[in-house]
C-alpha positions in Angstrom: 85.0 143.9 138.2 85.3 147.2 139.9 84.7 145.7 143.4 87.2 143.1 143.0 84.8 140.6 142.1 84.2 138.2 138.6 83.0 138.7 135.6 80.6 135.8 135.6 80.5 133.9 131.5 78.2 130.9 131.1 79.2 128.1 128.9 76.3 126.4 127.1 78.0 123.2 126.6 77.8 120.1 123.9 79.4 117.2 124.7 79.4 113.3 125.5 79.7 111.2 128.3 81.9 108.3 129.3 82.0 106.1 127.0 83.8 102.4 126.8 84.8 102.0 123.5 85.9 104.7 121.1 82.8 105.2 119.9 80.9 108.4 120.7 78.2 110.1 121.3 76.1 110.9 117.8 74.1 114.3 118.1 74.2 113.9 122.1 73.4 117.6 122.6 72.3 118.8 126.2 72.9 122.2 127.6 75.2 123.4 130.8 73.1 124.8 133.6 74.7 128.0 134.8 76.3 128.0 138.3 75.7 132.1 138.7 72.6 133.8 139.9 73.5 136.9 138.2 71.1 137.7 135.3 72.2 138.4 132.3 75.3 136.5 132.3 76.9 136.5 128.6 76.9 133.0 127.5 79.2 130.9 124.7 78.4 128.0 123.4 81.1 125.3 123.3 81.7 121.6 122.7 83.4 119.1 125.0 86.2 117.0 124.1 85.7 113.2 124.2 86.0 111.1 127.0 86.4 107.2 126.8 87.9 103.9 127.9 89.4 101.5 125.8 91.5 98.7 126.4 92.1 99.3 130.1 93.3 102.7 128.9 91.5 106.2 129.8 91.7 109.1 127.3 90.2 112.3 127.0 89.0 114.8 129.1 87.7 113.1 132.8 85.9 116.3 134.0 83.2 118.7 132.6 82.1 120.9 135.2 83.9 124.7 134.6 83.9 127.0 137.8 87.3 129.0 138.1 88.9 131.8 136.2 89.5 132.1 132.6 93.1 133.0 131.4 94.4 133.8 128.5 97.1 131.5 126.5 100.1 133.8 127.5 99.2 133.8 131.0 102.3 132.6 133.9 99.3 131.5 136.0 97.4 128.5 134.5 96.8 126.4 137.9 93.4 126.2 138.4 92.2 128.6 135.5 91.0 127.5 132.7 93.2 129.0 129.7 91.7 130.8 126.3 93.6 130.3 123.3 93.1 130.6 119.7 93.9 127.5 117.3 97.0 129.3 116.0 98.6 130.0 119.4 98.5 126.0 120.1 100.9 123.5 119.9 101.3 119.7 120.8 104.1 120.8 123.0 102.1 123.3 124.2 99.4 121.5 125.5 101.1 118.8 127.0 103.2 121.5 129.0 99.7 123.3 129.8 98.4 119.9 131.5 101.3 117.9 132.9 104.1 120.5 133.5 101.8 124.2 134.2 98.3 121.7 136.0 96.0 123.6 133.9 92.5 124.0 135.2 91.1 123.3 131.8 91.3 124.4 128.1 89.1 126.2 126.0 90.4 126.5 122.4 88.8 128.8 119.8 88.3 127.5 116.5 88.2 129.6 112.9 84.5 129.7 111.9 85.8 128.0 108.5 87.9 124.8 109.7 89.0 124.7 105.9 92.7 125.2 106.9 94.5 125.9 104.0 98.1 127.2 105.4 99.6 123.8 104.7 101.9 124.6 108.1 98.7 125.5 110.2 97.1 122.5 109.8 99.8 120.0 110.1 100.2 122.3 113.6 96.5 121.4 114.5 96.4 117.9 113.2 99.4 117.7 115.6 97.6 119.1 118.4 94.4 117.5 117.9 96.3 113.8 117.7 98.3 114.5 121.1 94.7 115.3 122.9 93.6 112.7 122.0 96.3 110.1 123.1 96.5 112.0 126.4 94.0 111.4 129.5 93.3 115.3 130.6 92.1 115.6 134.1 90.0 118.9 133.8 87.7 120.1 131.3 88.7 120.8 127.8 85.7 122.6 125.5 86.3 124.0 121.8 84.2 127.0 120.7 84.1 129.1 117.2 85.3 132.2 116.7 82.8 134.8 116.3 81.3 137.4 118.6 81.1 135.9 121.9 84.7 134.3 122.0 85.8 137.6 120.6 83.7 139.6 123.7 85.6 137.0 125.5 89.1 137.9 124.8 88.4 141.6 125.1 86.9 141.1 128.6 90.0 139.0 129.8 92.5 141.5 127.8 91.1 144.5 130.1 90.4 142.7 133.2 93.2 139.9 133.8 91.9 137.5 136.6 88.8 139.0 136.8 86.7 136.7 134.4 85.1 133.5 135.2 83.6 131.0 133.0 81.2 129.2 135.3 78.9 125.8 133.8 78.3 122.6 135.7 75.4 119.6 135.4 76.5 118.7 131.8 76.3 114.8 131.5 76.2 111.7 133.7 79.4 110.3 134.0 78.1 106.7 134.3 80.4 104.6 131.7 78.3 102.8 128.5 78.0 98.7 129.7 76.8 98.1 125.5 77.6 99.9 122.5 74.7 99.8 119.9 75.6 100.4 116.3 73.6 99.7 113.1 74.8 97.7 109.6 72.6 98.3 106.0 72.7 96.0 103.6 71.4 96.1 100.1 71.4 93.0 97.7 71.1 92.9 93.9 70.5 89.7 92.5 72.5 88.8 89.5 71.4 87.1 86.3 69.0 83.6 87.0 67.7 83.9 90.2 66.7 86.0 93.5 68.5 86.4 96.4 66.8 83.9 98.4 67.4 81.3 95.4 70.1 78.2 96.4 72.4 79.8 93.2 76.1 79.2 93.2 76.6 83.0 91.6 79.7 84.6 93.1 79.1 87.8 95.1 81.0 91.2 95.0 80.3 93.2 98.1 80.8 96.7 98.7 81.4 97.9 102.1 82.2 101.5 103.9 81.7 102.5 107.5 79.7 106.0 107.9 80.9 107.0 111.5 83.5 108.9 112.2 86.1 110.4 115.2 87.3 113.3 116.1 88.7 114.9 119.4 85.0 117.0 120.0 81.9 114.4 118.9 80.0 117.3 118.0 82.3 118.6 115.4 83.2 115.3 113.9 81.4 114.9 110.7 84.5 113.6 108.5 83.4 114.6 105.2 86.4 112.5 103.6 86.5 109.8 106.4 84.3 108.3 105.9 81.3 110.2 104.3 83.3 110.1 100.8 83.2 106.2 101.0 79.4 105.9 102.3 78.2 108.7 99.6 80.4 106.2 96.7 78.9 103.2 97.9 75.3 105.4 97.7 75.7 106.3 94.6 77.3 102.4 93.2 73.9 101.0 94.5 71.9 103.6 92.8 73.9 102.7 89.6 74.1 99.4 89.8 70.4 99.0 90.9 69.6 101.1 87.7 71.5 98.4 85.3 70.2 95.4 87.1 66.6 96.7 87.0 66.9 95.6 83.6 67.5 91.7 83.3 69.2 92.0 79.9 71.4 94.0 82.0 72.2 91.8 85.0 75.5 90.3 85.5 76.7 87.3 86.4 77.6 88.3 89.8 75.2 89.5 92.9 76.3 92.7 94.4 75.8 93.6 98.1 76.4 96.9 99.7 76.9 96.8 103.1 77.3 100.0 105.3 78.5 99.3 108.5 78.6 101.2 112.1 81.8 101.3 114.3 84.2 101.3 112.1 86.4 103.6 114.3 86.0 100.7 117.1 88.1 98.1 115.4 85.1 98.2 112.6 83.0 96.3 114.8 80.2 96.3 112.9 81.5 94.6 109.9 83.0 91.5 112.1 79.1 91.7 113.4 78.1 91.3 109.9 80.3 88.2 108.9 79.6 87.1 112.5 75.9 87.1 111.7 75.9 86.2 107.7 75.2 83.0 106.4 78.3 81.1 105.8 76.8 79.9 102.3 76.8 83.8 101.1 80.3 84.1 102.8 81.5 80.8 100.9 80.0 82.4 97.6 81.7 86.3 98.3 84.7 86.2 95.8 86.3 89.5 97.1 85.2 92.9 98.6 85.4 96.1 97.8 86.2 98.3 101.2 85.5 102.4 100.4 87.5 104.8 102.8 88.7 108.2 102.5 88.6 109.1 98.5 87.6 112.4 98.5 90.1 114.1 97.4 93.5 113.7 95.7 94.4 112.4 92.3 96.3 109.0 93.1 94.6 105.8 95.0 96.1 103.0 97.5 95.0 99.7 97.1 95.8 98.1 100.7 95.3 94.4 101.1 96.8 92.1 103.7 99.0 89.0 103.3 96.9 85.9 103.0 99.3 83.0 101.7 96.3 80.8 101.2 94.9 83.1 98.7 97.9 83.7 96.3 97.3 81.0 94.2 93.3 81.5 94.1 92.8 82.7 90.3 90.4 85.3 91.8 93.2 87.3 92.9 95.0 87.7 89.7 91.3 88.7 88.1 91.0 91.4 90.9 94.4 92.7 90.6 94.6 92.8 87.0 91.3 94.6 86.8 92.4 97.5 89.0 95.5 97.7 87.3 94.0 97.8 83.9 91.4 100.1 85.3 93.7 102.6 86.9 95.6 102.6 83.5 92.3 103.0 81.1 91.6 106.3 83.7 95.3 107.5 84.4 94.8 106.8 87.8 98.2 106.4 89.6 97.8 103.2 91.6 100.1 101.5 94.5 99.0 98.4 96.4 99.8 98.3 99.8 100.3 94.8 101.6 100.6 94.9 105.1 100.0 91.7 108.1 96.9 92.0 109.9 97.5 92.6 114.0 94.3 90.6 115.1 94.6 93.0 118.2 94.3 96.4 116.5 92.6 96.5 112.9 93.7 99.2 110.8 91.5 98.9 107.6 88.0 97.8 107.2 89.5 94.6 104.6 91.1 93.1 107.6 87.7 91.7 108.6 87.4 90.2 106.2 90.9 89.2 106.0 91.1 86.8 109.0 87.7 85.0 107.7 90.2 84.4 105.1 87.6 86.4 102.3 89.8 88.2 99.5 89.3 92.1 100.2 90.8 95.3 99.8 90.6 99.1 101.1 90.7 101.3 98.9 92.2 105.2 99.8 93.3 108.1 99.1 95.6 107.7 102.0 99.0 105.1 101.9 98.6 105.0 105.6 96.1 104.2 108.3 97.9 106.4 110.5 96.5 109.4 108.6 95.5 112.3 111.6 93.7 113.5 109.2 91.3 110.2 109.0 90.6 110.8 112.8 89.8 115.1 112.8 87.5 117.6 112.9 89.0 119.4 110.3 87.7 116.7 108.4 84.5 118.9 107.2 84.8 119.1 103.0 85.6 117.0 100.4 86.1 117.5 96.6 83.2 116.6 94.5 85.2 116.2 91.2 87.7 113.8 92.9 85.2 112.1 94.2 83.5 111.3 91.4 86.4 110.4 89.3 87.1 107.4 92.4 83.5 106.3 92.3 83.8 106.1 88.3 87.1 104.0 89.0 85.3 101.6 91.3 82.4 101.3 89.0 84.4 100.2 86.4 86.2 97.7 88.3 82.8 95.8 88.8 81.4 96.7 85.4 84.7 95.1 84.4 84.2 92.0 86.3 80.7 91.6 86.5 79.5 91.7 82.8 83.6 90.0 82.4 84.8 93.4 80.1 88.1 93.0 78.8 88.2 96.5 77.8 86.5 99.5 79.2 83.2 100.3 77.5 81.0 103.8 78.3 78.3 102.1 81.0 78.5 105.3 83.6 77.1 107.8 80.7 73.8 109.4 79.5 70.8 108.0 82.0 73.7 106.1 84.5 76.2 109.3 85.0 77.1 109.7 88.6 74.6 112.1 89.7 76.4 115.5 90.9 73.6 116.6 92.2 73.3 113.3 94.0 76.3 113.7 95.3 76.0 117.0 96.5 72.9 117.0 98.5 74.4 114.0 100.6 77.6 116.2 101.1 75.2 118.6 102.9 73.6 116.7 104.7 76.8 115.1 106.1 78.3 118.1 106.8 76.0 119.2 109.2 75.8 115.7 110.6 78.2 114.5 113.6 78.2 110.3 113.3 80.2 109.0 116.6 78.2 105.9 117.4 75.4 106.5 120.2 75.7 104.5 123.0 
């Protein structure tokens, strides 16, 4: 630095490539190849924002190759360089000033080693910041790192020598754009009380559906605990339940029960309208309304969103399913609001809506009132409350124990033998939170 020339830093990158839809890459982990012959370059290891097409539109970040100096957030010269800043220094009007009005080289942000925000102002701030990336399309490179030694060796190297540090990476990914998305549906079936699965039966069918991928503005650090790992872990533990009383045919209902998982939910939950696409239309016929789990990981009150069907209002089904919630939420002082809202066959905001337009009686159920949540769609999104969780999955198990063995008033089936299992619960939660789901493709 001396001799007037750069401090050389090596990025070891994470990232994803183009992709066509908004579905990402799932654990697509490949390292940077340093540009610098100088050995013993420090290196930081950082993760690439997304980068996709949908709709005729581009978003994300278009490049990933990092070769000019590093600045630092206060910096007057940001052409060109690729600016440092901490979460806490950025803003949504900051950013799109740093791209459009300042032409930015590229971004790298550092992230708090525990994304478990809880200054209420702070994360409103980043869930601001994170939503504006990713509406914008960024023409240079934007990584995110975690705080911690090397981002801090970082700073103190650009602090004491100001344009005199480079962060140099290049090779990362093809940039070749997906021409298929790939995505996989599980389903379970439990057959109800006088005949198998395969059997010509006329029993009605409760299904239980959740999508386990999730979004977020870095595929690597999206592993949305709460959206939607809280509604695939609920619809886990149902089908362990359920398949527990059913084992038993003194025990088996009157209804079936299938519990369908589904891939690319963030896509306009593709792979549900792959599922009724590819389902027999007798099942379909014999489905009298669906249970759709997202986001109910927290929080102590629960959204019922449906959509307005006109051909269903009459259908006594409907009055059964909304007086069972009601009664439900009452029986477990659970305040309850249903939300009705048109589908937009262009631009599906809950999972239901699937189902919705095959004219099939469903609903979403959420701790959020809205789908425009930014918290559905972050990387912030990385715990979840066990308790509340648990309470929502009780709630939901009652409503078919309610239905299926045709309980006019609650009786103590989730206890002793059939408790939710915490420990269940828990080891799932782990798993998930280490786990990054945007679709391969």
């Amino acid at each position: 630095a001396g001799q007037g020339l750069p401090t050389m830093y090596g990025l070891v990158g994470r990232g994803s490539p183009v992709c066509s839809k908004c579905i990402l890459a799932l654990l697509a982990c490949l390292p940077l190849v340093l540009t610098s012959s100088v050995h013993d370059v420090p290196t930081l290891e950082a993760f690439r924002m997304f980068e996709y097409d949908e709709k005729g539109q581009q978003y994300g970040s278009k490049k990933s190759t990092v070769n000019m100096l590093a600045v630092q957030a206060s910096s007057s010269q940001c052409s060109r360089r690729i600016v440092v800043a901490d979460l806490k220094d950025l803003s949504a009007d900051y950013v799109v000033k740093l791209f459009v009005e300042r032409s930015a080289g590229g971004l790298l942000a550092i992230l708090p080693q525990d994304m478990d925000i809880e200054n209420p102002e702070q994360r409103s701030k980043w869930l601001e910041v994170e939503a504006s990336l990713s509406r914008m399309r960024v023409n240079a490179p934007v990584y995110f790192a975690f705080e911690g030694n090397q981002t801090e060796n970082l700073k103190r190297m650009l602090e004491s020598n100001p344009g005199e540090v480079q962060l140099s990476a290049s090779g990362l990914l093809s940039s070749s754009k997906a021409t298929s998305v790939q995505a996989a549906n599980f389903q379970g079936w439990l057959p109800g009380r006088g005949g198998g699965e395969e059997s010509s039966s006329t029993r009605p069918i409760i299904a239980v559906v959740a999508h386990y991928d999730t979004l977020g503005v870095a595929p690597e650090l999206a592993v949305g605990m709460d959206s939607n790992g809280s509604g695939m872990m609920a619809l886990l533990q149902l089908a362990k339940l359920f398949s527990k009383l059913y084992s038993s045919k003194r025990q088996q209902g009157m209804y079936d029960i299938i519990f369908v998982l589904t891939g690319a939910g963030k896509s306009d939950f593709a792979g549900t309208k792959h599922w009724l696409e590819h389902t027999d239309s007798r099942v379909l016929d014999r489905v009298e309304f669906v249970l759709c789990l997202d986001s109910i990981g927290y929080g102590d009150k629960l959204y019922i969103h449906t959509s307005k069907q006109k051909s269903k209002d009459s259908v006594p089904s409907v009055a059964k399913l909304w007086d069972v919630l009601r009664s439900t939420a009452e029986d477990m002082n659970i305040p309850l609001e249903i939300v009705r809202k048109k589908v937009n066959l262009s631009d599906f905001s809950w999972e239901h809506e699937q189902f919705s337009r095959k004219d099939i009686l469903a609903v979403t159920i959420s701790r959020h009132s809205t789908h425009r949540a930014d918290f559905r769609s972050s990387i912030l999104d990385r715990k979840l409350d066990v308790e509340a969780l648990k309470k929502n999955i009780l709630f939901v198990g009652n409503v078919m124990a309610k239905v299926v063995y045709d309980m006019k008033k609650p009786l103590a089936v989730f206890e002793g033998s059939l408790s939710l299992n915490s420990a269940f619960l828990e080891a799932w939660a782990h798993e998930l939170a280490r786990t990054p789901r945007m679709l391969q493709y």
